[in-house]
N, C-alpha and C positions, 0 to 999 in steps of 0.2 A: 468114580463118582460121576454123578450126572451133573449138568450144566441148566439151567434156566435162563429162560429172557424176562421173566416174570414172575412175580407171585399167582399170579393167575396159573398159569402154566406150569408151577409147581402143584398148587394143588389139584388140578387137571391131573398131573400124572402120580396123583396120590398119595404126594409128598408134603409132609406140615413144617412148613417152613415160617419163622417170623414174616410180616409183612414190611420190618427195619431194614430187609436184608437186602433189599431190591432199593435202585433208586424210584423217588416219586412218578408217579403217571402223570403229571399235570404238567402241561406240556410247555407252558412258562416257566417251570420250574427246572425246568431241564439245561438252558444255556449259562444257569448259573452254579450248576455241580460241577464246571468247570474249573473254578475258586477253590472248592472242596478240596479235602484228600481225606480218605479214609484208611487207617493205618491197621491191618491184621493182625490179630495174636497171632498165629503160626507161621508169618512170615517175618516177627522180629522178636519172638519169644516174651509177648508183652499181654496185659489183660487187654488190648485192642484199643482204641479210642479214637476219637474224630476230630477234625482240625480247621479251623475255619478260620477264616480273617475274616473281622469289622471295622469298618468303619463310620468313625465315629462323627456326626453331625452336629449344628447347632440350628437351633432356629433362632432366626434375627426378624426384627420388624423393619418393614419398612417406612419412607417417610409419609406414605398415605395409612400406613395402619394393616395393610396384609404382612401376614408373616412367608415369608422364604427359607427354603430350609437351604442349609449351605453346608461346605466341606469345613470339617474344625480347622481355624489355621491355630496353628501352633505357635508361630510367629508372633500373636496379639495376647498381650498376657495381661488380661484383664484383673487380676485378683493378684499379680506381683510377686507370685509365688517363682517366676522365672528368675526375675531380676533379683530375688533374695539368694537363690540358689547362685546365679552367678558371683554377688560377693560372697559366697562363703567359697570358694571357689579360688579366686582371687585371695581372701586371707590365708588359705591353705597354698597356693603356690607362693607369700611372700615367706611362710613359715618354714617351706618345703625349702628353699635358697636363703635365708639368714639363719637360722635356730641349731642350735647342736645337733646332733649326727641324731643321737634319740628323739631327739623334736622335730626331724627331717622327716625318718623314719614312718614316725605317726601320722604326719603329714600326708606323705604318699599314701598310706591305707588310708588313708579315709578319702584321700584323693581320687582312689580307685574303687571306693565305692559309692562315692557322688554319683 
């Protein structure tokens, strides 16, 4: 098989090749395929797929009124949905240690899917 550095250069030597196959030209774009990975069908006997991590932001205002974009902390649980999770959590380990062996049981599965 032949090798390419481009789509360019594939279809130079005649060859119709997707333009998806090649990574971007845009030369910004380039130090951040680093992040990527791109997984081959015929090197893990799969229909192929792409893999990318996001992260995820918020925008916060500041005290003069511009907005700032910032990293989500995780940590600030504006909507309470952490701290709900934690007490169920908490009632599930009191159940997990006082309750019969079958109320233990259940306990830990659901323990383990919190």
């Amino acid at each position: 098989g032949q090798l390419f550095e481009s789509h360019a250069a594939a279809l130079a030597a005649g060859v119709k090749l997707h333009k998806g196959f090649f990574p971007p030209e845009a030369p910004h774009l380039l130090p951040e395929l680093s992040k990527c990975l791109r997984i081959l069908p015929h090197h893990n006997d799969t229909g192929g797929f792409f893999v990318a991590v996001f992260e995820k932001h918020t925008l916060d205002h500041e005290e003069d009124g511009t907005a700032a974009c910032r990293g989500y902390d995780s940590d600030r649980d504006e909507d309470g949905e952490e701290s709900a999770r934690r007490k169920q959590l908490e009632k599930l380990e009191q159940v997990a240690t006082a309750g019969s062996a079958q109320e233990r049981a259940k306990a830990e599965a659901r323990r383990e899917r919190a």
